[in-house]
Structure formats: C-alpha cells, structure tokens
C-alpha positions as CSV (number, residue, x, y, z in Angstrom):
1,X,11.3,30.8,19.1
2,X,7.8,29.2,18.7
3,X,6.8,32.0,17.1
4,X,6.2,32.7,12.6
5,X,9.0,34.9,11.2
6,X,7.8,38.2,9.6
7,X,9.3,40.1,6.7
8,X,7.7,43.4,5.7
9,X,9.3,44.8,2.1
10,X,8.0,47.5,0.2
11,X,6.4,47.2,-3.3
12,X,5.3,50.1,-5.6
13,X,1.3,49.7,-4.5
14,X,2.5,50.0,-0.3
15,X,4.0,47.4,2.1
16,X,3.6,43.6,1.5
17,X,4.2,41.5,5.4
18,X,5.5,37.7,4.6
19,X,4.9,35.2,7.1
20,X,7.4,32.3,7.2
21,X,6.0,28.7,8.1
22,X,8.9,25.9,7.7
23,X,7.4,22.3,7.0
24,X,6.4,21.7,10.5
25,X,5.1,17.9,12.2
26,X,3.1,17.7,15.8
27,X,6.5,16.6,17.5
28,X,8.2,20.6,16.1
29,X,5.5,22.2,17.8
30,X,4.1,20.0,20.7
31,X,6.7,21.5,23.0
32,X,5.6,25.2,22.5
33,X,2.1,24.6,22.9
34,X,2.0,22.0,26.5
35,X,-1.8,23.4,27.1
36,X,-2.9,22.2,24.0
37,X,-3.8,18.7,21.9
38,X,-1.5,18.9,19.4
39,X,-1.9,15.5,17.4
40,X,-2.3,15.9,13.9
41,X,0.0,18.0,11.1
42,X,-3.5,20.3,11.4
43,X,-3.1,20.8,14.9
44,X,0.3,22.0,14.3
45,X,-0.3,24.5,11.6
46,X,-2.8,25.6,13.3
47,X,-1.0,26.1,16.7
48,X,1.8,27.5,14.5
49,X,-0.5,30.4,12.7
50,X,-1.9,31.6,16.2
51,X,1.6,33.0,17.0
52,X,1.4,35.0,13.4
53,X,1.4,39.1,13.8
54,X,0.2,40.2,11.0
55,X,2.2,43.6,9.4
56,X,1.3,46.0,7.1
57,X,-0.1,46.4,4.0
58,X,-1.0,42.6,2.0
59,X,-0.2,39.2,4.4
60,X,1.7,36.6,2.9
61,X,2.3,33.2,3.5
62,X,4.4,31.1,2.6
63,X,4.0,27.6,3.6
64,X,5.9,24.1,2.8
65,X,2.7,21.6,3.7
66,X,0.2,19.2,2.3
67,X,-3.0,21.1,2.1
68,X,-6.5,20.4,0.6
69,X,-9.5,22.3,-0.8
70,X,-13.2,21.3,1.0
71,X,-11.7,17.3,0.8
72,X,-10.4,17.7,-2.1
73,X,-6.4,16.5,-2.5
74,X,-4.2,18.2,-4.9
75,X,-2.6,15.9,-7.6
76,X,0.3,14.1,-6.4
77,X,4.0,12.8,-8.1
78,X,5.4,9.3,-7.2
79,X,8.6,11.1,-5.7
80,X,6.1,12.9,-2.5
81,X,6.6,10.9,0.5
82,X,3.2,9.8,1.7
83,X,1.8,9.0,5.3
84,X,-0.9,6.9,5.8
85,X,-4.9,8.0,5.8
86,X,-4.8,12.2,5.9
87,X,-2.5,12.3,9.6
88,X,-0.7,15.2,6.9
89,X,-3.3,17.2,5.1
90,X,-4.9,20.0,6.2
91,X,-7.7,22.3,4.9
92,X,-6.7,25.5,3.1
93,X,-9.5,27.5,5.5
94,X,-6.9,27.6,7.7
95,X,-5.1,30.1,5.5
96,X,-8.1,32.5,5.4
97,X,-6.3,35.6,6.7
98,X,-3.9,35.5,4.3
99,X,-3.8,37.4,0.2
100,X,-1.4,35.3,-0.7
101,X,-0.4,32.0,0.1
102,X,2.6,30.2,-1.8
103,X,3.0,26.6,-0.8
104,X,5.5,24.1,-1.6
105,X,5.9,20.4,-1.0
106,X,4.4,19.2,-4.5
107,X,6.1,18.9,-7.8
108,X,3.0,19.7,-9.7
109,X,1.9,23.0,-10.2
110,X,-1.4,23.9,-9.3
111,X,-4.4,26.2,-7.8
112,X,-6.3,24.9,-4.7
113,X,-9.8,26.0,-5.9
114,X,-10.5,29.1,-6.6
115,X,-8.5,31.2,-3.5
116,X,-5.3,32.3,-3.8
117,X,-3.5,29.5,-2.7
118,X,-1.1,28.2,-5.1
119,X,1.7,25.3,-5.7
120,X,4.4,26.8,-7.9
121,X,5.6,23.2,-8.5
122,X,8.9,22.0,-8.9
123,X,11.4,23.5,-11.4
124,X,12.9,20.0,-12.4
125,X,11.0,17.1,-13.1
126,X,11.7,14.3,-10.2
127,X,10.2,11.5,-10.9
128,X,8.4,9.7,-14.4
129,X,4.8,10.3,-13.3
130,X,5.5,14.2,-14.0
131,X,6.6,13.5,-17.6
132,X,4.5,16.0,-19.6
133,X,4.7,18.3,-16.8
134,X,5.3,22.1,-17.2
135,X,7.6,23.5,-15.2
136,X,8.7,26.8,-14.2
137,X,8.0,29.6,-11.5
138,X,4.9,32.0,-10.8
139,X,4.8,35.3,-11.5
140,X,2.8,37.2,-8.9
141,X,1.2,40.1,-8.9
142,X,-0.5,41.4,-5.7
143,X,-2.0,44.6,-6.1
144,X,-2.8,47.1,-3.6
145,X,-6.5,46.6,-3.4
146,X,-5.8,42.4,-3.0
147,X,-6.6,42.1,-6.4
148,X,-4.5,38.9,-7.7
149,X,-2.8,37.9,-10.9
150,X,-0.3,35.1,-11.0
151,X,1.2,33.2,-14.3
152,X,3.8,30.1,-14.7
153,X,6.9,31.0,-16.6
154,X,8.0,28.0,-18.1
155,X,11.4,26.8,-17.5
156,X,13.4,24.3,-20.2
157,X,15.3,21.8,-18.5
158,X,18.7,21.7,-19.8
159,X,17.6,17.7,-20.4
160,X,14.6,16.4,-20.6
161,X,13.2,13.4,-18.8
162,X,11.1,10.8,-21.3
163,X,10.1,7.0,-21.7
164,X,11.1,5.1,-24.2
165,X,9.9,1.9,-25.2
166,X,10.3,-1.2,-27.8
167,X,12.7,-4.1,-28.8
168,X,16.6,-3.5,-27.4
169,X,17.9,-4.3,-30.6
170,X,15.9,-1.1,-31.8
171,X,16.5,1.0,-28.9
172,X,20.1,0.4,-29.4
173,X,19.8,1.3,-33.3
174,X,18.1,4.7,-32.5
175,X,20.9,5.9,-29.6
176,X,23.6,4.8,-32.6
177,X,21.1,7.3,-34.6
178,X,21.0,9.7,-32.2
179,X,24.5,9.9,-31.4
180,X,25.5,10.1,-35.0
181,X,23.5,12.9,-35.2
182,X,25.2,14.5,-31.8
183,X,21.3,15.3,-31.1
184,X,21.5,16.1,-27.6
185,X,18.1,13.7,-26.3
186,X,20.5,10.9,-26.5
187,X,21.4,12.6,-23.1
188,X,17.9,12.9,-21.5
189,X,16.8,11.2,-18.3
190,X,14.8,8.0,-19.7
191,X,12.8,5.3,-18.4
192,X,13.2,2.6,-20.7
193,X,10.4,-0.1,-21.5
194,X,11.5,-3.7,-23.0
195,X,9.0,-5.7,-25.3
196,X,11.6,-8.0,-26.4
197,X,9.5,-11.6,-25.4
198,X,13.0,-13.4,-25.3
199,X,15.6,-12.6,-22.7
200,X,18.1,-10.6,-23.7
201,X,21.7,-9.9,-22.4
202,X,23.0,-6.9,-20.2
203,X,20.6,-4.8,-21.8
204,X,21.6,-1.9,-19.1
205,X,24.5,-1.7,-19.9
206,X,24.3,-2.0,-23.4
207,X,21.8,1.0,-23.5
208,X,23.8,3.1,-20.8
209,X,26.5,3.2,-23.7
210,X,24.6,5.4,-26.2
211,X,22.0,7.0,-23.3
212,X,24.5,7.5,-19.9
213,X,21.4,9.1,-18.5
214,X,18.9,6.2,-18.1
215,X,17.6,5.9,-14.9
216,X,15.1,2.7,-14.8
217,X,14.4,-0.3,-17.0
218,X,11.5,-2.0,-17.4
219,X,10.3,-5.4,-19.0
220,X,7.2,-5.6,-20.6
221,X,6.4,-9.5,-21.7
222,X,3.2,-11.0,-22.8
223,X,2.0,-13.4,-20.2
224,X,-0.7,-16.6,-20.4
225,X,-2.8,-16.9,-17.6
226,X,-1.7,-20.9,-18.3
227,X,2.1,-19.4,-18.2
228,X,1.5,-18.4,-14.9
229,X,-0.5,-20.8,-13.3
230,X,2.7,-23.0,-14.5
231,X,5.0,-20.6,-13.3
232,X,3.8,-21.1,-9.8
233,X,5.2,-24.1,-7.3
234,X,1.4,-24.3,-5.7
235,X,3.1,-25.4,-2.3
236,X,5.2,-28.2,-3.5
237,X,8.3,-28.1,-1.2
238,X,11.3,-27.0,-3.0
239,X,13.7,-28.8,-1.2
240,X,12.5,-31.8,-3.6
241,X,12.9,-30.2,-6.7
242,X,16.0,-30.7,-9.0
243,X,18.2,-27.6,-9.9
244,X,16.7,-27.4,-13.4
245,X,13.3,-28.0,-12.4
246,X,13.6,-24.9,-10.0
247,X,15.7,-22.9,-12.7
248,X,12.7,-24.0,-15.0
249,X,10.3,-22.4,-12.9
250,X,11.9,-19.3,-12.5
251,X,12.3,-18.7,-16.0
252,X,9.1,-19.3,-16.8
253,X,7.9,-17.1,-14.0
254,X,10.3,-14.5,-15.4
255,X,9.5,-14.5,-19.4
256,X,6.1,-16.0,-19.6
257,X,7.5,-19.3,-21.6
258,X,9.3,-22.2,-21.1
259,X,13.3,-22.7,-22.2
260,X,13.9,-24.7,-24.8
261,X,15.4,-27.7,-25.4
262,X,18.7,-26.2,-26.0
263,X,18.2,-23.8,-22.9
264,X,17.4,-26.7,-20.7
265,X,20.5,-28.7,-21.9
266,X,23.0,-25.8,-21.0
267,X,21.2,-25.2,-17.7
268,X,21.4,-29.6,-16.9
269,X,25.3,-29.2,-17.8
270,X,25.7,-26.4,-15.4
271,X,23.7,-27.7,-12.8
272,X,25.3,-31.3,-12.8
273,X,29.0,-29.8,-12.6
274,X,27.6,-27.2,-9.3
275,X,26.2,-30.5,-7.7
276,X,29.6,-32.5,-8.5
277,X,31.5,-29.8,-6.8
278,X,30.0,-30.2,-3.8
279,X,29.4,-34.1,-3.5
C-alpha cells in the first residue's frame, strides 16, 4: 500500500497506536515515492515514516533496521549481515515522534542512548561472539503520561552454546565424563579449540560421538616465525617440486613443524606408488 500499518489497542492508562515498519531497502520504497531521491536505507525509512498517521493515545513503533545514536553503532554479533561503509544505518532522530520504539535486527540487547529506543535482542544465541550473552524479552511499561520502564526477562535456553578448548585426548576424556554422568552440557552447542601441536586423526568425528551438538572446530598450534617463512614456496614454481617436497610444505604450513623421518618415509612410499600408476 505504501503506506505504515496502524494498530490502536487499549491498555488500562488509555489507548496505545502501533506503527508497523517491515525491514525496508531503497529498491521497497523507490517505487512509492518517484518525486523523491530515495538512495540510502535512510532515505527509505524516512520516506516510509512520512506516510505514518499517528492514533491515539502513546505512538509506537516498531521497526526491524540498523539504527545509530549521534554516530554512534550499536554493538554487533558475527551472525548480522553487514553492508559496506553505513549505506544501512540510520540515526535514531528519525524516530523522534514516537514513545516507544522496539527495533529488531540485532541479537544483542541493548538501549540506544538514553531515548526510548531499545533492541530486545535475540531470544537464542546465533552465533559464538554472543556467548555470555543474556537473553530474553523486554518487559514494557508505558505509562499514560509517556513515563517509561522497560526490564529483560531472562530466558534459559534449553542448551547452552559454549567454547571449549584443550588437547583432544582430554576433550574426549571429559564428554566420556560427562556422559557418564548423563549431565546434559554434553549436549550444548560448542565451538571447540585444539592445542594438540601434533596432528591428530578425525578429531570431528571422534568429538561429535560424546558432544552431537558441535558446531565448529578450531586448531590452535604454536607457530615460528622461522616455521613459516619455511612454510612458504617464495615463488618457486611448483610444477618442479617433487610430491613429497610439496606434501612437505603443506604440512609444515599446516602444523608449524616439519614431519619426521618416519612421516616423510610413509608419504615417499605413497607418493612413488601414485607416480607408478600413472607412468
């Protein structure tokens, strides 16, 4: 329609009018407004709140954007998709006429300076940068007179999302622990962090068997500055380099140290029988 959608309810202190404004981009709103330069997410809003009636009683608005506070960004998770430079932030002045104003978009939650325009948050945790996180919802309370009150009730995820880090030979030991135990945090959503220094085998799927809920693994390896001067081919043209040598360099690119004899032996067997197969 081009226009916001209203909803007037009525609370115990008089009417309260919601204004409804979907996650909108220039291109959603261009085509109502031809007169208009319409080239930033700004723009749009903007363009989008002109249309707004307001209804009785306390305005509302509930909003599904990036906004910021006098330049100021909110605090961001990994999971929110970015565009580049500020093409999809906007300033929360353009929310002045409004008591209320609950936005979504971002997972944390959060004031915008010291108006009433709040992120509830997400109620689940999305991504590992929001580890530590509260979640929940906001309570609101809007009196009659515009005074404000708002409060997070916390909300326990049925499992928790964690990081975990150390040798796999360890890790392993405490799942065993855990599931002896039947303590449910064996079941928790985990990123887990490797020190082992050696490499180790099918260490996902060894872990997924006592934690069927990990979701990223991670290697964490000393490295030499020396190591990885080595570890690099400095331009030499591989196609003169021997199937060990460039297995060589890979591994030392990949664990910070060279094989071993041993390693290199097994890898020279392997190598010779691939290039008698094809000669």
């Amino acid at each position: 329609s081009g226009r916001l959608d209203r909803v007037d309810l009525m609370g115990r202190e008089g009417p309260v009018s919601f204004h409804l404004l979907p996650f909108v981009r220039p291109a959603d709103v261009r085509p109502y407004f031809p007169d208009q330069e319409i080239s930033s997410v700004s723009q749009a809003v903007s363009a989008a709140l002109s249309t707004m009636e307001p209804g009785p009683g306390r305005q509302v608005l509930m909003a599904h954007q990036f906004v910021t506070c006098s330049g100021q960004a909110p605090l961001r998770s990994d999971s929110e998709v970015l565009q580049i430079g500020s093409l999809d932030q906007m300033d929360a002045s353009l929310f002045q006429a409004f008591d209320y104003v609950a936005l979504g978009h971002l997972h944390r939650m959060q004031q915008l300076g010291q108006g009433p325009l709040y992120y509830s948050g997400s109620p689940l945790a999305y991504s590992f940068s929001e580890i530590g996180q509260t979640k929940g919802a906001l309570l609101v309370d809007l009196a009659g007179d515009g005074r404000l009150a708002v409060r997070q009730i916390p909300l326990k995820a049925r499992h928790a999302m964690r990081r975990i880090q150390g040798k796999l030979e360890a890790l392993l030991e405490e799942g065993r622990d855990l599931e002896n135990r039947k303590d449910p945090a064996r079941l928790d959503y985990l990123e887990v962090i490797l020190t082992d220094q050696e490499p180790v085998t099918d260490p996902m799927n060894r872990l997924k068997s006592l934690f069927p809920h990990l979701m990223r693994l991670r290697f964490e390896r000393d490295f030499l500055e020396d190591d990885r001067q080595d570890a690099l081919l400095d331009g030499e043209d591989l196609r003169s380099m021997s199937l060990l040598e460039l297995f060589s360099d890979f591994f030392l690119a990949q664990t910070g140290r060279p094989m071993t004899g041993r390693q290199r032996a097994i890898v020279k067997e392997a190598a010779d029988r691939a290039q008698e197969k094809q000669s």
